[in-house]
DSSP file (Angstrom, degrees, kcal/mol; ACC not computed):
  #  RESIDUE AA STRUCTURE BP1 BP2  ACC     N-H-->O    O-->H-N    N-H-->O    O-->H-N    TCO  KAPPA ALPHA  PHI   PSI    X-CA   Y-CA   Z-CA
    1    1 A X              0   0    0      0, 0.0     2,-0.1     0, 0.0     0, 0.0   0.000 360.0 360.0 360.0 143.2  166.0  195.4   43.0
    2    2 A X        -     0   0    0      1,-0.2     0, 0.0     2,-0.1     0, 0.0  -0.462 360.0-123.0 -94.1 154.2  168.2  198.6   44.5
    3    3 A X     >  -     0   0    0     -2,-0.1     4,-1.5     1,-0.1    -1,-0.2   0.013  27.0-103.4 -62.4-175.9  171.8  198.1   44.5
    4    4 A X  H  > S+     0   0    0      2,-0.2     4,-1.1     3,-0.1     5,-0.2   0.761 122.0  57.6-107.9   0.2  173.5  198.4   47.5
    5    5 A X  H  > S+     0   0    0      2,-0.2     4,-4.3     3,-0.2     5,-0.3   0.869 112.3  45.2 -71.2 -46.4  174.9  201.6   47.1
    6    6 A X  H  > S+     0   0    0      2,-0.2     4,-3.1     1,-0.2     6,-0.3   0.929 107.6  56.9 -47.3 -50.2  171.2  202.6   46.6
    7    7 A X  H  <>S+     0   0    0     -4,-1.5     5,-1.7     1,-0.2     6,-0.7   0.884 113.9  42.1 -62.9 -31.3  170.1  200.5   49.7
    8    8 A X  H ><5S+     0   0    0     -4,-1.1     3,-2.0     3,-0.2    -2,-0.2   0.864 109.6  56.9 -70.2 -51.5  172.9  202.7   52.0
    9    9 A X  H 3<5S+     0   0    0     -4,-4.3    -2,-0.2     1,-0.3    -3,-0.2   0.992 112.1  33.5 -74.3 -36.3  172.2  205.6   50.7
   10   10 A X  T 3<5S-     0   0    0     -4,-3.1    -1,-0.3    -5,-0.3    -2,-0.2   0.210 111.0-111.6-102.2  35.7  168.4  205.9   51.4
   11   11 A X  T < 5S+     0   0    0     -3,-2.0    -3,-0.2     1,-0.1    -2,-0.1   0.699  75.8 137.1  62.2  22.2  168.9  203.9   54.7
   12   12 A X      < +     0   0    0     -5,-1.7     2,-0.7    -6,-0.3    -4,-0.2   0.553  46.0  95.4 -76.4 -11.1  167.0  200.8   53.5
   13   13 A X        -     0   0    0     -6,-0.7     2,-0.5    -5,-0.1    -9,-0.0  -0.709  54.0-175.0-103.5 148.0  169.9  198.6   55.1
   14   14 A X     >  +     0   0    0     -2,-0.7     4,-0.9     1,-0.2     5,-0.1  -0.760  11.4 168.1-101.3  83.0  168.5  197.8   58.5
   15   15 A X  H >> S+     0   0    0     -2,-0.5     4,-1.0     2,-0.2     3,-0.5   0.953  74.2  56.3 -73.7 -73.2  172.3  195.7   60.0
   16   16 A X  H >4 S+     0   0    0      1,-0.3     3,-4.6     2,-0.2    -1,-0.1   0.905 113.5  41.1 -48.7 -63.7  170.8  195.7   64.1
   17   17 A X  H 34 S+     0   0    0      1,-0.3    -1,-0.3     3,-0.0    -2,-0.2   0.916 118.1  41.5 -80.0 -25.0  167.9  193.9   63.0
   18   18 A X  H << S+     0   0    0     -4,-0.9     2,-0.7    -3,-0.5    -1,-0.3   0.447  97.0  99.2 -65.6   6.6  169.5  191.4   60.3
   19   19 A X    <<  -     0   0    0     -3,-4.6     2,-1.0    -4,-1.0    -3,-0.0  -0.747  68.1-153.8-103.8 128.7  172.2  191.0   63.0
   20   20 A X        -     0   0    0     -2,-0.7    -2,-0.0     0, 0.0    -3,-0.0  -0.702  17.1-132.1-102.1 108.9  171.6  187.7   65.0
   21   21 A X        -     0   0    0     -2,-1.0     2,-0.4     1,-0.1     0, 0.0  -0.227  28.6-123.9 -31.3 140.4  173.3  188.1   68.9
   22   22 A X    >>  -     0   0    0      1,-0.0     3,-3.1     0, 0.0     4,-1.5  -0.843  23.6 -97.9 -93.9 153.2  175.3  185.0   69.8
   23   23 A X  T 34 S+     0   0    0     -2,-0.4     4,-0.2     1,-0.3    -2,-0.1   0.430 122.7  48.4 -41.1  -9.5  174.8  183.1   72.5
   24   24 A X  T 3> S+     0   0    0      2,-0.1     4,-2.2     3,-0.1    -1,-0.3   0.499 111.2  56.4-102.5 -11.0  177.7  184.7   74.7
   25   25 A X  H <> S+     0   0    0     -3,-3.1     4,-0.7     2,-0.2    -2,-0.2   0.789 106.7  45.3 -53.0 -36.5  176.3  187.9   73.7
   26   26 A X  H  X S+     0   0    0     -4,-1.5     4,-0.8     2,-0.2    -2,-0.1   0.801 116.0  45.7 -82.1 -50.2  173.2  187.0   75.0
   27   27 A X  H >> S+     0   0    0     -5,-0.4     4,-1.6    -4,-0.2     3,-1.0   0.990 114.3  48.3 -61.1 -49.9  174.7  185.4   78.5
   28   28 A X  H 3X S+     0   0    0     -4,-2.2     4,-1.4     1,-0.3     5,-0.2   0.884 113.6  50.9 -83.2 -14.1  177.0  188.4   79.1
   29   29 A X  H 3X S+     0   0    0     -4,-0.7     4,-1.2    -5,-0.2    -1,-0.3   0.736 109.2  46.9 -78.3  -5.2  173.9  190.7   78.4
   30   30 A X  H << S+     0   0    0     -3,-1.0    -2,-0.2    -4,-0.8    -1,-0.2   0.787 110.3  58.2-103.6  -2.1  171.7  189.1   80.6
   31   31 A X  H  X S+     0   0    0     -4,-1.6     4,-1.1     2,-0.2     3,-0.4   0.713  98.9  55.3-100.7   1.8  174.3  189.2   83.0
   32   32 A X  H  X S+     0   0    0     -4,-1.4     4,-3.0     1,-0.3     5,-0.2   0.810 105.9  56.3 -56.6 -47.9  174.8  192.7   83.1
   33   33 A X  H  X S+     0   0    0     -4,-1.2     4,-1.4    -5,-0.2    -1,-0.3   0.638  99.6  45.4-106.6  33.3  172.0  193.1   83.8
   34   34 A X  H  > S+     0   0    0     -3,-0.4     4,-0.9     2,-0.2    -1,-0.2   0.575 113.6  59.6-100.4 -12.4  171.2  191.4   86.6
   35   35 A X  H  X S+     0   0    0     -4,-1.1     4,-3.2     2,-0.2    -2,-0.2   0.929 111.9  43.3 -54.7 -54.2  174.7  193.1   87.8
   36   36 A X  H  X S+     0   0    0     -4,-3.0     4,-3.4     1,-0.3    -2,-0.2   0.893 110.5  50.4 -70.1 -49.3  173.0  196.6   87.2
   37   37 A X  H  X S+     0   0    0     -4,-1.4     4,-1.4    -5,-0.2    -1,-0.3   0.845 116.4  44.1 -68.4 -27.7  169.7  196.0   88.6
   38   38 A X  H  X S+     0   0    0     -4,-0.9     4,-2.0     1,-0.2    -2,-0.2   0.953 114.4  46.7 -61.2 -36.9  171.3  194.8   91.6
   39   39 A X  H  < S+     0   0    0     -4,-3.2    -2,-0.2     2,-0.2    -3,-0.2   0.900 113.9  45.5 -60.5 -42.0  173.5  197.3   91.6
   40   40 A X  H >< S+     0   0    0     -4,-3.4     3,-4.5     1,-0.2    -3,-0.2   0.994 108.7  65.8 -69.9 -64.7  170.5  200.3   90.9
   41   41 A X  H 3< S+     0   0    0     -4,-1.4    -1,-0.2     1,-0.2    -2,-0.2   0.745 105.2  37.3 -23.7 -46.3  168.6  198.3   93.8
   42   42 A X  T 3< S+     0   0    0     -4,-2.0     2,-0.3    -5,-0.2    -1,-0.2   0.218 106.9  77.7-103.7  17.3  171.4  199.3   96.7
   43   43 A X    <   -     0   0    0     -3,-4.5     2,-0.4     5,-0.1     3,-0.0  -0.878  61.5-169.9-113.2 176.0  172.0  202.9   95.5
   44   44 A X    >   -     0   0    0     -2,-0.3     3,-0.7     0, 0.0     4,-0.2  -0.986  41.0 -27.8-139.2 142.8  169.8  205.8   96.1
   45   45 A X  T 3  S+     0   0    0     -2,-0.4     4,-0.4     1,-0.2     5,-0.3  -0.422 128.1  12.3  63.0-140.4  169.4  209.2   95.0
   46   46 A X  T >> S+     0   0    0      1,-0.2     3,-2.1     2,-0.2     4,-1.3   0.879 132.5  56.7 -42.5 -59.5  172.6  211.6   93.7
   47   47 A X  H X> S+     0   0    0     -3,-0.7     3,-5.2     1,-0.3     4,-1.7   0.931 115.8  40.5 -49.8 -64.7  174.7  207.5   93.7
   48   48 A X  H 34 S+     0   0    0      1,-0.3     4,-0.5     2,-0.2    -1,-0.3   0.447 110.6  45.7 -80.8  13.1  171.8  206.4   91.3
   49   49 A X  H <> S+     0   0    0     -3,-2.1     4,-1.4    -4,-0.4    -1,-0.3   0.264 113.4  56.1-120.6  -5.4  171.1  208.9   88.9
   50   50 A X  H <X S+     0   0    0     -3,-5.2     4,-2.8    -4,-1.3    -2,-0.2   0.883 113.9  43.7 -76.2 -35.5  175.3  209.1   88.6
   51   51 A X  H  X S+     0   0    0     -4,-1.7     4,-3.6     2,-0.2    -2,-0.2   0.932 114.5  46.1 -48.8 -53.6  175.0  205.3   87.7
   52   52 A X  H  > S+     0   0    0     -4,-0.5     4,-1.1     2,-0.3     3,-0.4   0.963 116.1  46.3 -77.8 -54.2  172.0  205.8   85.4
   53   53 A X  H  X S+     0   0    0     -4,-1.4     4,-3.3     1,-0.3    -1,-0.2   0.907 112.4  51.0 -61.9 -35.0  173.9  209.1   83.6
   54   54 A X  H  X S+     0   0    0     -4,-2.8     4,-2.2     2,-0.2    -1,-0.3   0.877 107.4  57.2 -73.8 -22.3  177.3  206.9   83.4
   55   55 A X  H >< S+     0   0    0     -4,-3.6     3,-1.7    -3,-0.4     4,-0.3   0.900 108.4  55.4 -56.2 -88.7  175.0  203.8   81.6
   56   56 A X  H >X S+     0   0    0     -4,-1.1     4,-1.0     1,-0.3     3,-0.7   0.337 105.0  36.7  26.8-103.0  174.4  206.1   79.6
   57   57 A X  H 3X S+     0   0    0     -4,-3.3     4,-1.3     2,-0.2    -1,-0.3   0.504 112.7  62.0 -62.1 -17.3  177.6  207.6   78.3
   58   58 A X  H <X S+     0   0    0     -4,-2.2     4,-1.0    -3,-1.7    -1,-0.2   0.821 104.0  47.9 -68.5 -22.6  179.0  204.2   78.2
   59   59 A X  H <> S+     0   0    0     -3,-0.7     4,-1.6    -4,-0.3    -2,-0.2   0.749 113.6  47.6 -94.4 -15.1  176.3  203.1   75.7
   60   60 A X  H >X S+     0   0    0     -4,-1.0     3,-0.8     2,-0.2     4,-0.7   0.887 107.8  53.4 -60.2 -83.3  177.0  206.2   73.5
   61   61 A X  H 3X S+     0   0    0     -4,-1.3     4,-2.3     1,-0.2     3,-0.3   0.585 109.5  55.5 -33.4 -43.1  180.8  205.6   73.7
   62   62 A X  H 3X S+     0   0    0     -4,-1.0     4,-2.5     1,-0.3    -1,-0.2   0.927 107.2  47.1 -24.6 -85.7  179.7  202.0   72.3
   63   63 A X  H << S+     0   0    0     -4,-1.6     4,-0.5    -3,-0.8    -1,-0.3   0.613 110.7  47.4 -37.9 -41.6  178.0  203.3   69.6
   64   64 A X  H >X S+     0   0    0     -4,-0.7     3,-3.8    -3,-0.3     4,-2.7   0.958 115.1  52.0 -45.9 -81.8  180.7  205.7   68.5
   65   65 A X  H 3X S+     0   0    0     -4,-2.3     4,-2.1     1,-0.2    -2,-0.3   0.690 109.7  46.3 -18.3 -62.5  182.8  202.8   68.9
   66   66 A X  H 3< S+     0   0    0     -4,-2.5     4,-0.5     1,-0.2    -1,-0.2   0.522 110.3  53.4 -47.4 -28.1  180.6  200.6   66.8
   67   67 A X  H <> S+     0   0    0     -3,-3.8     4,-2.5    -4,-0.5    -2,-0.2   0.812 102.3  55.9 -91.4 -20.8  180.3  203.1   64.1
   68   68 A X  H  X S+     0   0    0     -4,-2.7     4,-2.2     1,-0.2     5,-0.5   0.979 110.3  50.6 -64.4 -44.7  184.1  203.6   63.6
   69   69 A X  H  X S+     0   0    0     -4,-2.1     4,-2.1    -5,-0.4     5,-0.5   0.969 105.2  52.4 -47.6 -51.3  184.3  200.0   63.0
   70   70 A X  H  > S+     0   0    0     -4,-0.5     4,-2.3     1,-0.2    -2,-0.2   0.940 115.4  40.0 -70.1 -32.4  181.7  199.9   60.6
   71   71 A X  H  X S+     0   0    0     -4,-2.5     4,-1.4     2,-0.2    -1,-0.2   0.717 110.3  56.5 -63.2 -24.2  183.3  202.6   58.4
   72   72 A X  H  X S+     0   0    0     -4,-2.2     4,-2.8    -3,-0.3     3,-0.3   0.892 120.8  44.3 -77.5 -38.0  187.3  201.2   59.0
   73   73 A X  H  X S+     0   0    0     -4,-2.1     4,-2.6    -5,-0.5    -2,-0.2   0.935 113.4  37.8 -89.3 -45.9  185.3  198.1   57.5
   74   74 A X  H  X S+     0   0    0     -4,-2.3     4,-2.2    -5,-0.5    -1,-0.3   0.871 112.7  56.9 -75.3 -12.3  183.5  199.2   55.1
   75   75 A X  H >X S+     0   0    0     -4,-1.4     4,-1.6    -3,-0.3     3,-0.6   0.978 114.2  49.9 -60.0 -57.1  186.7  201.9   54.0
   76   76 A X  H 3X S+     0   0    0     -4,-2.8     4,-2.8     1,-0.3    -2,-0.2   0.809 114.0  47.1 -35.6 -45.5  188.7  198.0   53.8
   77   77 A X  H 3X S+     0   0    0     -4,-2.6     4,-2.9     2,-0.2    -1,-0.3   0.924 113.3  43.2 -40.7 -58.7  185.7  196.6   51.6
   78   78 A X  H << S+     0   0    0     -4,-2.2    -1,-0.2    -3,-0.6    -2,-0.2   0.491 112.9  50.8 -99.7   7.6  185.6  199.1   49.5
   79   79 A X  H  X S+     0   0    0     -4,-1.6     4,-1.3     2,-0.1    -1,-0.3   0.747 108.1  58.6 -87.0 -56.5  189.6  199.2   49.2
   80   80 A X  H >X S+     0   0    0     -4,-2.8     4,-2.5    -5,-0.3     3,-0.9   0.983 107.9  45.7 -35.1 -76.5  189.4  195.3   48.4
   81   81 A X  H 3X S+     0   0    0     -4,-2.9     4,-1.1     1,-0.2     5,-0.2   0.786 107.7  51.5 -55.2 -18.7  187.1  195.8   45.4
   82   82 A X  H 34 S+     0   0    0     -5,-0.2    -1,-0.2    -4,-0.2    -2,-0.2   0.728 110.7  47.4 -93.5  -7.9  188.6  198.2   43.9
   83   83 A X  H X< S+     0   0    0     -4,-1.3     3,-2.2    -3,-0.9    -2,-0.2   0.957 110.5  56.7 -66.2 -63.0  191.9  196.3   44.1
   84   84 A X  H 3< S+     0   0    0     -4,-2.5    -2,-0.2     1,-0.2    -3,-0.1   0.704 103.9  54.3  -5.9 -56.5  190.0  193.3   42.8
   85   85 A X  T 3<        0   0    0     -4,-1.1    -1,-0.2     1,-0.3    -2,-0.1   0.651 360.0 360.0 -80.7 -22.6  188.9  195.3   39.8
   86   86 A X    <         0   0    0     -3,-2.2    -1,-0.3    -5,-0.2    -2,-0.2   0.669 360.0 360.0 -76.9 360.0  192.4  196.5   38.5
């Protein structure tokens, strides 16, 4: 069995797919997108390909977003055990 330093380092821990949505995750994604396909439905052209490029860059910024959290968290973690340890 790998440690878990081992499992991080050669990208063996998979988090999205052991991470289970909750049920308001689930509502406010399915209402987004029934916001967004209405919304892509009544633009056309130059409007919907601004929409499509700003989806986009909102779901990068997300993802930035997502990863500074998992690193402030894991810095906290790994700041916790090694107080622990003293």
């Amino acid at each position: 069995m790998k440690s878990a330093m081992e499992e991080i380092f050669f990208g063996d821990v998979r988090f999205i797919e052991k991470t289970e949505m909750t049920e308001e995750y689930k509502r406010l994604l399915s209402a987004c997108a029934e916001v967004s396909g209405r919304l892509t439905r009544s633009l056309t052209g130059e409007n919907r390909e601004n929409l499509e490029d700003m989806i986009l860059l909102n779901g990068e910024m997300e993802t930035e977003t997502a990863k500074a959290y998992f690193i402030s968290g894991f810095r906290l973690g790994m700041k916790t055990a090694y107080e622990l340890k003293e």
